[in-house]
C-alpha positions in Angstrom: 0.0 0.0 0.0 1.3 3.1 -0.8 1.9 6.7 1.2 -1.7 7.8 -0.3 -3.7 5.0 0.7 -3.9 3.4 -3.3 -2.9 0.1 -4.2 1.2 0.4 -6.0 0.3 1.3 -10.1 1.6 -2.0 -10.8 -1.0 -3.8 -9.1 -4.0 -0.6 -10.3 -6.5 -2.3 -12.6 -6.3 0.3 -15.7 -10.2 1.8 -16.3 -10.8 3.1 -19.6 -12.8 6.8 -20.0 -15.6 4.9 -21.4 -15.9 3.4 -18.0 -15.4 6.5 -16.2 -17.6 8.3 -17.9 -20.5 5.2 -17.2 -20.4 4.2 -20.9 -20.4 0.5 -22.2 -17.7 -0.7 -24.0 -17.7 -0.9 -28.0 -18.2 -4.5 -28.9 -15.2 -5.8 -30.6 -15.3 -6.1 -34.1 -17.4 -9.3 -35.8 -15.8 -11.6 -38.2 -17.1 -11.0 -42.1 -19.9 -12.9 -42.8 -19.0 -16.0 -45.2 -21.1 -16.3 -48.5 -22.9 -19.1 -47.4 -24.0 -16.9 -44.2 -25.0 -14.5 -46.1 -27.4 -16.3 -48.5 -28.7 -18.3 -46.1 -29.3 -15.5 -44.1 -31.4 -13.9 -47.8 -33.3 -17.1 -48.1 -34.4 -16.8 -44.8 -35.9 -13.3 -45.2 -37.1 -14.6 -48.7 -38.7 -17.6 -47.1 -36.6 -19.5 -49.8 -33.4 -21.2 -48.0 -30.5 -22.4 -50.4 -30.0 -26.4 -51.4 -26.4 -27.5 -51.4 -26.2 -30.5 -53.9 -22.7 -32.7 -54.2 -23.0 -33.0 -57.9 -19.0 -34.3 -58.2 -16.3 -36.0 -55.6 -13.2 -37.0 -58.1 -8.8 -36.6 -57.1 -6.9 -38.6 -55.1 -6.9 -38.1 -51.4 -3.9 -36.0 -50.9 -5.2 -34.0 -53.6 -9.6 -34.4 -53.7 -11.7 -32.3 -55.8 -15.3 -31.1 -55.2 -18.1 -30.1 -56.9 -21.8 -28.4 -54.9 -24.8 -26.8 -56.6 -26.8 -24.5 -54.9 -30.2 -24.0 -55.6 -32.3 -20.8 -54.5 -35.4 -19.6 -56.2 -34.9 -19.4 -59.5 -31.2 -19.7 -59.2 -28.7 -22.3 -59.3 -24.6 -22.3 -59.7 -22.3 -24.1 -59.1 -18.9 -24.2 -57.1 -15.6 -26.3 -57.4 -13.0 -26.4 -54.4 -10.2 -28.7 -53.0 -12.9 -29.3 -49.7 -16.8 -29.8 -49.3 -16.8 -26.4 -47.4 -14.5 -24.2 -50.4 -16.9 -26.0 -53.2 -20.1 -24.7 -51.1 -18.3 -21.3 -50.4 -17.8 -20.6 -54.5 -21.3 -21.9 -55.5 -22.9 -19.2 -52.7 -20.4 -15.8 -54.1 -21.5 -16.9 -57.7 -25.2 -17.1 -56.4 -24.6 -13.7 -54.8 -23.5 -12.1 -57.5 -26.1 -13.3 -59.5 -28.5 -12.1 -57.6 -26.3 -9.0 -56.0 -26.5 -9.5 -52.7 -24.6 -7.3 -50.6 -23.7 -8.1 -47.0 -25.0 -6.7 -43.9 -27.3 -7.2 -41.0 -30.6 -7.9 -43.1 -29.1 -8.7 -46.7 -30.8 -7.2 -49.2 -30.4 -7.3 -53.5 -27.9 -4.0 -54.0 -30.4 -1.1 -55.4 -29.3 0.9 -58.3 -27.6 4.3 -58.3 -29.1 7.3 -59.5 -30.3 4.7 -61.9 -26.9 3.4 -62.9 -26.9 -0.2 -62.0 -24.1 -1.3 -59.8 -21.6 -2.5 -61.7 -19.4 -6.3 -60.6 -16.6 -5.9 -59.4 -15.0 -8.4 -61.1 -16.5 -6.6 -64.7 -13.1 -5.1 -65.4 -10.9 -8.0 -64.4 -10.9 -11.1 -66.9 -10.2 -13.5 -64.6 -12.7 -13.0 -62.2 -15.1 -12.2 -64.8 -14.0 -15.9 -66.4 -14.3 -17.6 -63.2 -17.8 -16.6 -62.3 -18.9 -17.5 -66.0 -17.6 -21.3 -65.5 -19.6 -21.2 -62.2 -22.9 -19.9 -63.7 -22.7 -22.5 -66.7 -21.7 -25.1 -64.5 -18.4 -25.4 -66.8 -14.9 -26.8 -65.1 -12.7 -23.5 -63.6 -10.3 -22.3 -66.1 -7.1 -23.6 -65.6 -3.7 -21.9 -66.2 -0.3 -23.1 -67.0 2.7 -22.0 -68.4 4.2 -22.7 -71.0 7.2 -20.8 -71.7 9.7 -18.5 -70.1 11.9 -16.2 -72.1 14.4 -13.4 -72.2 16.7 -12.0 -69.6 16.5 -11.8 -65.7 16.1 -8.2 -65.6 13.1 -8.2 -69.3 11.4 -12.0 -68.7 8.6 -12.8 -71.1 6.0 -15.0 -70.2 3.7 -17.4 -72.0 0.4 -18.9 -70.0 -2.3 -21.2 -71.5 -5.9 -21.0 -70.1 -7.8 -24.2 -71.0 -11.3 -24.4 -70.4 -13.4 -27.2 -71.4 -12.2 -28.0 -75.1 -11.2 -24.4 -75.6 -7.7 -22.6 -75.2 -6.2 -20.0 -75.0 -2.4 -17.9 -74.5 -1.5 -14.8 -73.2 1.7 -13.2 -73.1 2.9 -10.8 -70.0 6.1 -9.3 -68.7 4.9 -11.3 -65.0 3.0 -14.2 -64.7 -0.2 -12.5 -63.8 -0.2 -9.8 -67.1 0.1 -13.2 -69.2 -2.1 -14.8 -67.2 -4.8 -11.9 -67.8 -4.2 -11.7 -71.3 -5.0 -15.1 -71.1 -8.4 -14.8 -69.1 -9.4 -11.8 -71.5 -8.6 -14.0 -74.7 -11.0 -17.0 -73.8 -13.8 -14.7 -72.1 -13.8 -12.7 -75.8 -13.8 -16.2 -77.4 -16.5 -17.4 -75.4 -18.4 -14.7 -76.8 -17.7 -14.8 -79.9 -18.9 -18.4 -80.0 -21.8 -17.8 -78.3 -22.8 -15.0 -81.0 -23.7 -12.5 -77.9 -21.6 -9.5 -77.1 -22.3 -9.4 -73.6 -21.9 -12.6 -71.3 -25.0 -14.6 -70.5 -24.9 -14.2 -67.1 -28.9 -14.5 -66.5 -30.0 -18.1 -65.0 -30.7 -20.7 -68.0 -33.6 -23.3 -67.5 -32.5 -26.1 -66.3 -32.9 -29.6 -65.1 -31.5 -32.5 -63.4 -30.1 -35.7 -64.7 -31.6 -37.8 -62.1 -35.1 -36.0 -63.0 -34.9 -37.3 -66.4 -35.4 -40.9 -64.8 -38.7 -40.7 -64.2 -40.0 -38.3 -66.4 -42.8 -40.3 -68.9 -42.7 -37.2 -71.9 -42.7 -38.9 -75.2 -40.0 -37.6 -76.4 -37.7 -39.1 -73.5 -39.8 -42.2 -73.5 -38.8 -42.2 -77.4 -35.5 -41.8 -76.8 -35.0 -44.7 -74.2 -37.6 -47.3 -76.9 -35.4 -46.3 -79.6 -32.2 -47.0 -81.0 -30.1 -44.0 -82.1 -28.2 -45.6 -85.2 -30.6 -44.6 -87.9 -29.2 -43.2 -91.1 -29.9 -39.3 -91.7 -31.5 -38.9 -88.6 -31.9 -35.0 -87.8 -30.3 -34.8 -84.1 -30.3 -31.3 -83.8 -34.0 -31.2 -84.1 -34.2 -34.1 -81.8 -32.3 -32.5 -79.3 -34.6 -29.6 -79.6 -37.7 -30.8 -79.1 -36.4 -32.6 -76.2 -34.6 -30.0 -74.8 -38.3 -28.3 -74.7 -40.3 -31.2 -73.2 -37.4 -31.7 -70.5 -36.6 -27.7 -70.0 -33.3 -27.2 -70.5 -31.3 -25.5 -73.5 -28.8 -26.7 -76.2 -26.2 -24.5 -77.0 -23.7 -25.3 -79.9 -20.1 -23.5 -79.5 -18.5 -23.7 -83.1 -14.7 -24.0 -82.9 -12.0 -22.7 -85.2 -8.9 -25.3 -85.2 -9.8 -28.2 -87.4 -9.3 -31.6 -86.3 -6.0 -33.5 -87.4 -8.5 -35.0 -90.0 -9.2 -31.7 -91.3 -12.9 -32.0 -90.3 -14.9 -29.1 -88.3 -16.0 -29.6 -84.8 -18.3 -28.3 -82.2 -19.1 -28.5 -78.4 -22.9 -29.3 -77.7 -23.9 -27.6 -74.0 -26.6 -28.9 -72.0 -27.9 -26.5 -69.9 -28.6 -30.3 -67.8 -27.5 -30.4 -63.8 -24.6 -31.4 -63.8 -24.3 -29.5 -67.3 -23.6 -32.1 -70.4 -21.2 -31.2 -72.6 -20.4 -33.0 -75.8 -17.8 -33.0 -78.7 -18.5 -33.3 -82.1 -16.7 -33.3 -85.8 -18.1 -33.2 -89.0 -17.2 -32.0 -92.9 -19.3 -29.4 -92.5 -20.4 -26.7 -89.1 -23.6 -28.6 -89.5 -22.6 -32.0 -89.6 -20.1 -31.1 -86.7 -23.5 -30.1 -84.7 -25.3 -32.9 -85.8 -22.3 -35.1 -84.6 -22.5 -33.8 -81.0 -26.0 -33.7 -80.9 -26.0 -37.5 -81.3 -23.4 -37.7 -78.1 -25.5 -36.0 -76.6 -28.8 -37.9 -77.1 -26.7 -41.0 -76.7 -25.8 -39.5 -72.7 -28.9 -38.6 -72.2 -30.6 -41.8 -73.0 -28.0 -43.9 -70.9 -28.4 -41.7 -67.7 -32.7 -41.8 -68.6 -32.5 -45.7 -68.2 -30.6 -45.7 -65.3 -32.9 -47.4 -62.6 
């Protein structure tokens, strides 16, 4: 005890001026909300919560791989990660963006600025931009590699390839991530070019699940499973379509510019299925090419119809 009557300052308790003063502490700062929080905190207000779906489990197990759809509303995405928890985490951000969430205590869709609508942030940066267009389409993520590394220590020229699906692409850079831009903003402008829209479909697509198609009794899917698919001339593109309207899903046909080895054209066929279908075709002609991977695609279809 000290000459005043006070306990030595070593031993004070310190008080803060807040407590002086008879106020209550600030809480300490909350962690940010994860995406799946935050949407399952929308579908709650909504009275609409988010389905998680394991659509894929593939990899070794040092090294697993994971594919979740999430369905809310009218929405559904997807989401690939090295864990069950990253693969949810992606398929909720794409969901959110979709639907432009924003966070907060009671998360509401973002309104629009003096009516300018709020722009992504990932508009103006390929990568990202590629990234949440494989998640909407239910695609594979783009994957990056290089391939080359040239010039001296102090000037070094890269080369990256960005494969995605059956497509590629390269970019060049003076660091790994200016090629590996170049790269994103290559295959997102080839995207659109093949898909004959300037802007990126990034509105929801009918769709419907591969399991669904089971027990559906629509006679164009009862046709399909009664009937073989070996037929001379047969028109598979129309098939396709009139399927593809009974069932509710779309067929997109993605023209592509190298020619095969053969010298033949060839095409990618994209169900707009759960998990989507995609199928290659070639042909001596763009039509034939679509014809070809129409008939692939039938042919998957039918098998994963039978499946008891």
């Amino acid at each position: 005890m000290s000459q005043d009557g006070f306990p030595p300052a070593a031993a004070r308790t310190p008080v803060s001026s807040n407590a002086c003063l008879g106020l209550k502490e600030p809480p300490s700062p909350c962690p940010a909300k994860t995406p799946i929080q935050i949407l399952h905190e929308y579908g709650t207000k909504m009275g609409n919560l988010p389905v998680y779906i394991m659509e894929k489990a593939e990899g070794v197990v040092h090294n697993p791989s994971f594919v979740f759809s999430v369905k809310i509303g009218d929405v559904t995405c997807t989401g690939q990660g090295p864990s069950k928890k990253a693969a949810k985490h992606q398929a909720a951000e794409a969901a959110l963006n979709i639907l432009k969430i924003e966070p907060g205590p009671n998360p509401i869709p973002k309104n629009e600025d003096n009516g300018v609508a709020v722009e992504s942030h990932n508009q103006n940066n390929p990568i990202g931009v590629l990234q949440e267009l494989a998640l909407q389409r239910g695609w594979r993520l783009p994957e990056y590699s290089v391939c080359m590394e040239a010039g001296p220590p102090h000037k070094r020229e890269f080369t990256i390839t960005c494969r995605m699906e059956a497509l590629s692409e390269t970019g060049t850079g003076n660091s790994k991530k200016s090629a590996k831009r170049d790269a994103a903003e290559k295959m997102a402008a080839k995207i659109q070019a093949l898909s004959g829209c300037p802007d990126m479909p990034w509105t929801p697509r009918p769709t419907v699940r591969l399991e669904c198609l089971q027990t559906s009794s629509g006679e164009n899917i009862s046709m399909l499973r009664r009937n073989p698919l070996s037929i001379p001339n047969t028109d598979y593109v129309q098939m396709i379509l009139e399927l593809s309207k009974e069932q509710g899903f779309e067929v997109t046909y993605f023209d592509i510019d190298e020619l095969t080895v053969n010298g033949q054209y060839q095409c990618l066929a994209e169900l707009s299925t759960i998990p989507v279908t995609v199928c290659h075709g070639t042909g001596i002609s763009c039509g034939n090419a679509h014809n070809d991977a129409a008939h692939s695609a039938l042919q998957y279809i039918k098998i994963m119809a039978s499946i008891k």
